[in-house]
C-alpha distance (Angstrom), angle and dihedral (degrees) to the residues before:
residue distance angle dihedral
X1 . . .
X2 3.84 . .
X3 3.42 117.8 .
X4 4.21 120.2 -136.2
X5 3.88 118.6 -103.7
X6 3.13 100.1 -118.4
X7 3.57 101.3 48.8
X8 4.49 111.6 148.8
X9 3.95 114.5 -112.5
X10 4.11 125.9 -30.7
X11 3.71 136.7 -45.5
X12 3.96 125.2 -135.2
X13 3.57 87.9 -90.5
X14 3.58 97.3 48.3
X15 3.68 94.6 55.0
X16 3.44 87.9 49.7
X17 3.97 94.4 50.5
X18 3.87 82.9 48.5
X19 3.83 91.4 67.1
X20 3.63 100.1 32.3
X21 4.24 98.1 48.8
X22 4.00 101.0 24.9
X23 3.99 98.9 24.1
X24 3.92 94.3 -120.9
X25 3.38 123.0 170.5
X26 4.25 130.3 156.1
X27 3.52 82.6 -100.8
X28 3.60 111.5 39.3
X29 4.39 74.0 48.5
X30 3.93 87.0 56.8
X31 3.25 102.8 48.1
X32 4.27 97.9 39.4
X33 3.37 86.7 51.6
X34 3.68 100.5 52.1
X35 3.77 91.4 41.5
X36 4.10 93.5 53.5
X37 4.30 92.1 51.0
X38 3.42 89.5 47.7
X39 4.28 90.2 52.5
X40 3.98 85.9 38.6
X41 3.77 94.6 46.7
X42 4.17 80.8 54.9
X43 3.60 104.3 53.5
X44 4.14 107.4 94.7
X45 3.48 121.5 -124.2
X46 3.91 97.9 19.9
X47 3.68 133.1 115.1
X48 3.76 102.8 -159.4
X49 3.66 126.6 -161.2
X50 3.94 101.4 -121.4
X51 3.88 110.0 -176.8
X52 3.52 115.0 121.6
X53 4.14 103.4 -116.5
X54 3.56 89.3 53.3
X55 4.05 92.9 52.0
X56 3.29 89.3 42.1
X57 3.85 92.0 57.7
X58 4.11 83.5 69.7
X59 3.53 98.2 45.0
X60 3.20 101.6 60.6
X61 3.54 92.5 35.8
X62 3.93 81.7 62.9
X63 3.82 96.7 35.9
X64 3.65 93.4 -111.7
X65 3.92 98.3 -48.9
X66 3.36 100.1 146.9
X67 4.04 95.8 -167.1
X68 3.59 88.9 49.1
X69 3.85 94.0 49.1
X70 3.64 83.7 50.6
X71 3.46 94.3 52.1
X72 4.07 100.4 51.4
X73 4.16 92.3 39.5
X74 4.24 77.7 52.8
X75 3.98 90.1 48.3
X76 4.32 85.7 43.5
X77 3.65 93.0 53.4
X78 4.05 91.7 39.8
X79 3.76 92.3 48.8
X80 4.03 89.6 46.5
X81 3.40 99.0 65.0
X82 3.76 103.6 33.9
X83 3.62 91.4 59.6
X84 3.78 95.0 29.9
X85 4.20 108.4 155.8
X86 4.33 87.2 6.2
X87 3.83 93.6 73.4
X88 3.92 104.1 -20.9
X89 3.77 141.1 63.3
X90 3.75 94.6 33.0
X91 3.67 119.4 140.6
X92 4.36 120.7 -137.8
X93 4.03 84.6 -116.3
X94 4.08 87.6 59.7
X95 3.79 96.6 46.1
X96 4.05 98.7 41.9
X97 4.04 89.6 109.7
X98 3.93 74.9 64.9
X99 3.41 113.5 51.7
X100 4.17 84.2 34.6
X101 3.80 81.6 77.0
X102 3.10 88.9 75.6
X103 4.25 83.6 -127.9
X104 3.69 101.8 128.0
X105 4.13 125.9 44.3
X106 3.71 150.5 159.5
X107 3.58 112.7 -138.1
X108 3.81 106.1 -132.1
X109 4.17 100.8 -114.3
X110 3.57 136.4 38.9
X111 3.57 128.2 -117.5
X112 3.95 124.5 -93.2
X113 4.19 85.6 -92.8
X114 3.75 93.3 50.5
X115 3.79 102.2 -97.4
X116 3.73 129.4 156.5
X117 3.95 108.8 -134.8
X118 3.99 115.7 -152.2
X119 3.73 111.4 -163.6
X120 3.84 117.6 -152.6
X121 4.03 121.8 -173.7
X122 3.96 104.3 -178.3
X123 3.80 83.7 177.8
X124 4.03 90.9 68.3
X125 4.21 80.3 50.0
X126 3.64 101.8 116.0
X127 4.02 106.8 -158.2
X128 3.42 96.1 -170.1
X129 3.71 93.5 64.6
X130 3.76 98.4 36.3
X131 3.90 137.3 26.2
X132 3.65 119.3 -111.8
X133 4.17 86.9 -116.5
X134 3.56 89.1 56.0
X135 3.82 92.9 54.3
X136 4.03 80.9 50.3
X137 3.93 85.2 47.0
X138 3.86 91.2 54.3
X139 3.60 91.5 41.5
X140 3.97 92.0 58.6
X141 3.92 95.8 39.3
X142 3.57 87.5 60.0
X143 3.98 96.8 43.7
X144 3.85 83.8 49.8
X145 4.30 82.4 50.1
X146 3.84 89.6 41.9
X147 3.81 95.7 56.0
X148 3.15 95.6 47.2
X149 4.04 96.2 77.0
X150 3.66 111.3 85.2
X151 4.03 96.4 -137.5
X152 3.69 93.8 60.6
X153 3.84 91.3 47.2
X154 3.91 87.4 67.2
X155 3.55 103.2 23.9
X156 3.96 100.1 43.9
X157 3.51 136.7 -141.8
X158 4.08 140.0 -79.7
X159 3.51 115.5 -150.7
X160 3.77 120.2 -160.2
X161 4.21 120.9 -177.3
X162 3.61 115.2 -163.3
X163 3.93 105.7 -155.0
X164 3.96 96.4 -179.2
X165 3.63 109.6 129.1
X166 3.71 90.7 33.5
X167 4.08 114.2 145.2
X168 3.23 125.4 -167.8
X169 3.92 94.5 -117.2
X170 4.06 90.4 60.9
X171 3.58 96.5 49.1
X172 3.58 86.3 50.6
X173 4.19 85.0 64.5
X174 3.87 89.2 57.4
X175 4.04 99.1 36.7
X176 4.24 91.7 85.9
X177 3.82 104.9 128.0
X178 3.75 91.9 -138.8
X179 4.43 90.1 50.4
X180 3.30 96.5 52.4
X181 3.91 94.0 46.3
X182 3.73 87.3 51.6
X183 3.56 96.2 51.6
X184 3.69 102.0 39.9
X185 4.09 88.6 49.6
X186 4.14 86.4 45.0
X187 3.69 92.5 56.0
X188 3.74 105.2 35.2
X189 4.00 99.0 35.3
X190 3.66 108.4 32.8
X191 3.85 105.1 27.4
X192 4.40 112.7 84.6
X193 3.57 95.3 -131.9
X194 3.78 130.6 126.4
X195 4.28 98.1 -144.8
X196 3.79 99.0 -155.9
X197 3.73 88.0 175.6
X198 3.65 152.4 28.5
X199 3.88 130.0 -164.7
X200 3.88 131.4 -165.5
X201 3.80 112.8 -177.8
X202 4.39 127.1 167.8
X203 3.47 95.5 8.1
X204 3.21 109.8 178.8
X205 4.07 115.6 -132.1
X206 3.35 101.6 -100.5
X207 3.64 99.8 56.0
X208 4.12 89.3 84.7
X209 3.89 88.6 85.9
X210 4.42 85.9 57.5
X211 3.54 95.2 36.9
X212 4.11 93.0 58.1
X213 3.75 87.2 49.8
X214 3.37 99.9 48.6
X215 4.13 90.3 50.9
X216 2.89 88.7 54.9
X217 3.90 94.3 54.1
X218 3.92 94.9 47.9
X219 4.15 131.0 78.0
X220 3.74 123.0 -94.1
X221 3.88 93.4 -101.8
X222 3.96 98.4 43.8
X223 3.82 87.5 44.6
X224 4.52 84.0 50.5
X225 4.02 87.6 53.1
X226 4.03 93.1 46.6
X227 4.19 108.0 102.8
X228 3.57 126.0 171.9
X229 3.88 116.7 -147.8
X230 3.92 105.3 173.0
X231 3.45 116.9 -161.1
X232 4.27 85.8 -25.7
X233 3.88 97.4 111.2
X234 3.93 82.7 164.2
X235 3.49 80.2 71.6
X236 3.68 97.7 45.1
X237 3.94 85.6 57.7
X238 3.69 94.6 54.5
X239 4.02 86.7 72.7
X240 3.79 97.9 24.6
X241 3.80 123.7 31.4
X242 3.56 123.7 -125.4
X243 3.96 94.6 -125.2
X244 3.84 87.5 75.6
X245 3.31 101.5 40.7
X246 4.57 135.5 74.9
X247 2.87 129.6 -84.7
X248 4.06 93.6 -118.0
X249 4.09 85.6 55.1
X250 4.11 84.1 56.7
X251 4.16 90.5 -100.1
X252 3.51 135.5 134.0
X253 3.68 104.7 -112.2
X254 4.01 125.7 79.1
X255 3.39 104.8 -149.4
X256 3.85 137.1 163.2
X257 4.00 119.2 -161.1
X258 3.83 88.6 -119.2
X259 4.01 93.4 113.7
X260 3.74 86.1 41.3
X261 4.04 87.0 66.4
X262 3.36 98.4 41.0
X263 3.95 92.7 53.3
X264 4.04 84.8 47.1
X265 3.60 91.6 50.2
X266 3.88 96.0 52.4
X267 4.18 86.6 52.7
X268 4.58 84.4 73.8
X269 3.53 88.0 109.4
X270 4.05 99.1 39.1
X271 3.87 91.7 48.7
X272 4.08 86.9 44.6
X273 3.29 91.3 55.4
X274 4.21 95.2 42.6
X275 4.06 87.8 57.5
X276 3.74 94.4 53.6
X277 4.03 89.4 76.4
X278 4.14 126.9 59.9
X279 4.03 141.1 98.0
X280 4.27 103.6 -41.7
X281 3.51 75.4 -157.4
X282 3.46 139.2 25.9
X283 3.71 121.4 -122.9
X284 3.65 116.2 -128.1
């Protein structure tokens, strides 16, 4: 049985994965929780977001560390307002040319271990509609949507990019040095998500000459959960079966990302409310 992805709060055995994988209990909750406001009320210049789910979202990401909770909600806030209205502080209403694309999606159920899996086609990415940092933009608003479901806070997330379609003269958009930094720093340092996987399929040749830079960008354990499968979606199915995945990735289900947009959509208010807090000044 796979459960949906957007399934409200934890099952028995999620709760119990909680305690087993990230050491939660009510009361190692209490006291984390407690512990990070009282570091976030510290920091100058900052007005944190304090409620408990959302602090919560970084200690488990960090299994409970509190300093290193502290530290990525600290990168979050830092990386907000640097790159306020270049990759942050965009609403789903400014971004719909984006996820229109059909670019950026949530496959509709989870994998047998709980998993959410995000499905990204930069070959759908149309550049002449849309700038390469507001594909970034899109990317992040819906990491900041993503996290914000308990289940995938404890069970993780399985990424899959689908490069078909890819030309040369696209990738050549995202290939900048200083882009690909940003991004890969955006997505593994500020976003509260535990990637348990990482898929490549139809690359196209060329992309070698990204892929090396971009390893060399990401952590020791991201970089261990990163497989390539070419055009091999036998292989794909070996860590993700085909009942959960499209039809155009040889699965079962025939999907189109039109529910995906319209649960983005109804998050306006949420990601309003998530881009009222950050640094009112940055430190230097």
């Amino acid at each position: 049985m796979f459960l949906p992805a957007w399934i409200e709060g934890l099952t028995p055995e999620m709760v119990k994965k909680a305690e087993a994988e990230l050491g939660e209990t009510p009361e190692v909750r209490r006291k984390a929780v407690a512990e990070l406001t009282k570091l976030l009320k510290g920091e100058p210049y900052l007005k944190p977001r304090l409620e408990e789910k959302f602090l919560v979202r970084y200690l488990r990401a960090k299994k409970y560390n509190v300093e290193k909770a502290n530290k990525t909600l600290l990168y979050y806030y830092f990386f907000k307002s640097k790159f306020a209205d270049i990759f942050t502080n965009f609403k789903p209403s400014q971004l719909k040319h984006v996820l229109d694309m059909n670019c950026i999606n949530l496959l509709p159920l989870r994998d047998k271990d709980g998993a959410s899996i995000g499905l990204i086609r930069i070959g759908e990415f149309d550049p002449s509609k849309a700038t390469c940092e507001e594909f970034i933009a899109t990317c992040l608003m819906c990491a900041e949507i993503g996290t914000d479901n308990e289940a995938t806070l404890v069970c993780g997330s399985v990424c899959v990019l689908d490069l078909k379609g890819l030309t040369f003269k696209k990738m050549l958009r995202f290939s900048s040095v200083n882009l690909l930094s940003l991004f890969v720093a955006s997505m593994q340092d500020c976003v509260a998500c535990r990637v348990k996987s990482m898929h490549v399929v139809n690359e196209p040749y060329f992309f070698s000459t990204i892929l090396k830079i971009v390893k060399q960008l990401m952590h020791k354990k991201l970089k261990d959960r990163l497989h390539c499968h070419g055009s091999n979606l036998k292989s794909l199915h070996r860590h993700i079966p085909p009942e959960i995945l499209p039809e155009y990735l040889g699965g079962h289900l025939r999907y189109s990302n039109e529910d995906y947009i319209s649960k983005v959509l109804e998050k306006e208010s949420y990601i309003e409310d998530v881009n009222k807090y950050g640094y009112l000044k940055i430190n230097k």
